[in-house]
N, C-alpha and C positions, 0 to 999 in steps of 0.2 A: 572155502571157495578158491581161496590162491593158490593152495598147496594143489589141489584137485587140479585146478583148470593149468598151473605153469608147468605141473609135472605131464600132464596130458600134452600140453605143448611142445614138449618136452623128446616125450617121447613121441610124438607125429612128426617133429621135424628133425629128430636126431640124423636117419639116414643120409638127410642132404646135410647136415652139420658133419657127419663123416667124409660123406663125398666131398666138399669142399676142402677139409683138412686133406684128405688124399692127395686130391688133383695139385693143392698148395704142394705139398711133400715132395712128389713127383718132378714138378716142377721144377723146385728147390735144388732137386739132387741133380736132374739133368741139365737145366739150364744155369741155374744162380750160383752153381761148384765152380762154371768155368767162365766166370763172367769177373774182370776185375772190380775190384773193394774200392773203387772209389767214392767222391762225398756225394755227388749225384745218384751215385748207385743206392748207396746207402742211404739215402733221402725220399726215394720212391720205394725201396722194401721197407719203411717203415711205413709208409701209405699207403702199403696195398695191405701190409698186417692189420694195420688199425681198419681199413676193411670191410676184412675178411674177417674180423674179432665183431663189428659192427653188425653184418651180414648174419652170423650166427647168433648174436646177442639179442640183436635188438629185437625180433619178432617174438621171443620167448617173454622179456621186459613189459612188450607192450600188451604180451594175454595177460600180464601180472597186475600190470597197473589197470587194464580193465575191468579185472577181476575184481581190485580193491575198492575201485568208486562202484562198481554194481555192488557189493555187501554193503559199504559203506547206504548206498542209498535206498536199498530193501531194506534197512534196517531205521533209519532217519529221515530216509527224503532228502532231497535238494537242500543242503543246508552248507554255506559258505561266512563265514562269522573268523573276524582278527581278535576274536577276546580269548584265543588261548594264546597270543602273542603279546599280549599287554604284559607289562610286568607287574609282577605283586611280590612288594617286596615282605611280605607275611611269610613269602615262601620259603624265605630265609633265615626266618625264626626256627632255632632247633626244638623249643619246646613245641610248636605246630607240628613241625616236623615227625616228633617224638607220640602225636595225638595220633597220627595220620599213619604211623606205622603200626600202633599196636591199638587200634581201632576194631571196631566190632566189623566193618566191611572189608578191612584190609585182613583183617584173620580167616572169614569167608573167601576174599579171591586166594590166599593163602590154602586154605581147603582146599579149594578147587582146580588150582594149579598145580597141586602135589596127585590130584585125584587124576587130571591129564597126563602127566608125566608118567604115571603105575601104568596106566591104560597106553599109554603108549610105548610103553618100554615094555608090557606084555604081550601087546600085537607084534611087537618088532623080535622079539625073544622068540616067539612063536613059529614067523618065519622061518626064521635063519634055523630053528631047531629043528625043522623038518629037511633041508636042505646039509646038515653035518654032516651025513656020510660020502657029500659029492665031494665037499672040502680038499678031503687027500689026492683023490683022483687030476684035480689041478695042476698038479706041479708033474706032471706028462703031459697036459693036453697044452693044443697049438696058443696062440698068444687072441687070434681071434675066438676062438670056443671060449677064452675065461672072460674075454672082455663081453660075450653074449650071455656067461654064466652068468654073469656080475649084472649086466643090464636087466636081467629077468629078476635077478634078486631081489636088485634096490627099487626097481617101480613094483614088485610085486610088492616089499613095503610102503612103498609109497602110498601108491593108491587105497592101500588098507589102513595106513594110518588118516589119510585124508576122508576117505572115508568116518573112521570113527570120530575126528576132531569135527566134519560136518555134522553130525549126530549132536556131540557133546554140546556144539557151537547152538543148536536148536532148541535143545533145555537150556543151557546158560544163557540165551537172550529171552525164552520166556521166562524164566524164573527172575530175571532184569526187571522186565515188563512188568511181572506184577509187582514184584519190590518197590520200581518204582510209582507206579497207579498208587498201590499204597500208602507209599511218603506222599500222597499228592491228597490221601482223603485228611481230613479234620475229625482229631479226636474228639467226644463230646462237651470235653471243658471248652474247646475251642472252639464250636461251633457256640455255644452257651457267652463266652469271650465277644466273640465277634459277633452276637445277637445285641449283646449288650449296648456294644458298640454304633453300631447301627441303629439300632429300636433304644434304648436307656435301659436300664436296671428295671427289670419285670415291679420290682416290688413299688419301684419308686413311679412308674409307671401307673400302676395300680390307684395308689395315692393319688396320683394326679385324677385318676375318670372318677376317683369316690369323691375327691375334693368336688369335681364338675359337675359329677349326679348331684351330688349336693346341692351346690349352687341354684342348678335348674329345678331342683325341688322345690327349694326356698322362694325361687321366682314365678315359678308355677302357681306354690300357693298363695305369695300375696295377692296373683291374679281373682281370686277364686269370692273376696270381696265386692270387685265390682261385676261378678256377675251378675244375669237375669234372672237364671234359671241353672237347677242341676240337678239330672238327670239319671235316676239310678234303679238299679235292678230284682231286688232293693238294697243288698248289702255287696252282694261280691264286685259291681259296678257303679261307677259316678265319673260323668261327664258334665263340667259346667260351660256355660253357652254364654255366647254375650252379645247381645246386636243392638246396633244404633242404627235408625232407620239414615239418619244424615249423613251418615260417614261409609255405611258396609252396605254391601249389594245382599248377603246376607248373612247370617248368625254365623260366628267364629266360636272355636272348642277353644278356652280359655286354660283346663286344664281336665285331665282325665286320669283313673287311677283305678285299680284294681285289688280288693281285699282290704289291707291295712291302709292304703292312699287312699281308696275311699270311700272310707270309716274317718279320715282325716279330713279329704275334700266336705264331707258331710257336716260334722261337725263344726268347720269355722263357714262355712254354708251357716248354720245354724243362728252360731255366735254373729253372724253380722246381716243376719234376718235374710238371707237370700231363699226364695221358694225352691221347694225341694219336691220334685216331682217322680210316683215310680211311672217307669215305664219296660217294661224288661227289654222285649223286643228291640223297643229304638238305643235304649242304654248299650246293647250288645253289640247292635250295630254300627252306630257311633265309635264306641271307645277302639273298634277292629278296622274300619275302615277312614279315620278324619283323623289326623294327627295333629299335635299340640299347634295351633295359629293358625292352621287354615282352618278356611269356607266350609261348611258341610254342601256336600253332592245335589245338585237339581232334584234327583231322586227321591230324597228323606225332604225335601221344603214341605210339602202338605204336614206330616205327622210333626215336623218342628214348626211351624205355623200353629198349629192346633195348641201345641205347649204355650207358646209364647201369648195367645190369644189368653187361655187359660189364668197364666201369670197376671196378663193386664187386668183382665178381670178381678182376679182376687188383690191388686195395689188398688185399682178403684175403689173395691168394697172400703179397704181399711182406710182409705179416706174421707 
């Protein structure tokens, strides 16, 4: 974008960059030839050169420097930062040094700077090779015809090389972009790394909910003695209940279990004489919808009524 836009500047303001040099000339030769050399004199022709040096300079400078903060911020954004002014004195280590030259990225911008250079010394070979046979012709034509040959020449390279290096400039900042998005994902160790880190060690994790199943098993089933009643389907379900008319509004799921839990609930049911009642329907419902210490639902009180009646009855008898 700078080479493009200052050589375009360049060449839109050259004209009046000539006019001025003229009119200076002119000037120079008519009036400053017979004007005496004194310190005054010489004190303002250096004021008016520095200028007229200004005058042509500075509006070519300033498409440049425009040029450079518009790339710079299509490319970045608004970013103003002293951390490439700080000093690091790492950067004085020759073995850093030594990493930093013969590096896998410095051998790529290395690629890639020889690859602009071919490309650019063949655009520019290119021109000029079409243009050889004007060459001889030169050295008879007027002093203005070679300086317009010449102008045609070098912005005709120009703009072709600016050209191609905008091109190049367009794959070398995406092929950047995704370089860099890449350095930015996390390989799988390290995503695995930093899980760990965050969450613990899967396995050790693990350990820890088998430890706590555990635990709540063991406390589940000591519940399972002071049951009322436990209610089951007849084998693949068991739900035990427990209510104190003194203390609960109504019957609490003390522990419930499915297949091998209870087959287990059943048995120390058993062993510590607690009635053991089938019921499919209420069992399925029960162990799906009431979770271990709560209440069972307004809904199920009639058909758990019924059980618990049942129970009293049969403690009565055996007394």
């Amino acid at each position: 974008m700078i080479l493009l836009l200052t050589f375009l500047a360049v060449y839109l303001y050259l004209p009046y960059m000539c006019q001025v040099i003229i009119d200076f000339t002119e000037k120079a030769y008519f009036e400053y030839t017979r004007t005496n050399l004194t310190p005054e004199f010489l004190s303002n022709l250096i004021v008016e050169c520095i200028l007229l040096i200004l005058r042509m300079v500075l509006p070519v400078v300033a498409v440049a420097l425009i040029a450079g903060i518009a790339a710079n911020y299509i490319q970045v954004g608004f970013l103003f930062t002293t951390e490439t002014l700080k000093i690091k004195f790492d950067r004085l280590n020759p073995l850093e040094g030594f990493k930093r030259i013969f590096s896998k990225r410095a051998i790529v911008e290395l690629l890639k700077s020889l690859w602009k250079v071919t490309a650019v010394g063949f655009v520019t070979y290119s021109v000029v090779s079409n243009h050889l046979n004007l060459f001889p012709q030169l050295i008879d034509a007027e002093l203005f015809g070679v300086i317009s040959f010449l102008n045609d020449l070098i912005f005709g390279i120009a703009w072709r090389v600016g050209l191609l290096l905008f091109v190049l400039a367009i794959i070398d900042y995406s092929f950047q972009w995704w370089e860099h998005e890449k350095s930015l994902k996390m390989s799988k160790q390290e995503i695995k790394d930093e899980y760990k880190q965050i969450e613990g060690d899967p396995q050790v994790r693990a350990r820890i909910k088998e430890r706590q199943r555990q635990m709540a098993m063991r406390r589940m089933m000591s519940q399972v003695p002071q049951a009322d009643v436990v209610i089951t389907n007849p084998t693949h379900y068991a739900v035990a209940l427990i209510y104190k008319s003194a203390e609960m509004a109504s019957p609490i799921v003390v522990a419930k279990g499915q297949d091998l839990i209870a087959k287990r609930i059943r048995e120390i049911a058993q062993e510590n004489g607690v009635v053991i009642v089938e019921n499919k329907p209420l069992a399925q419902t029960l162990y799906r919808s009431v979770e271990i210490g709560q209440q069972i639902p307004a809904e199920l009180y009639q058909a758990v009524a019924e059980v618990l009646a049942y129970v009293y009855r049969l403690r009565r008898r055996a007394f």
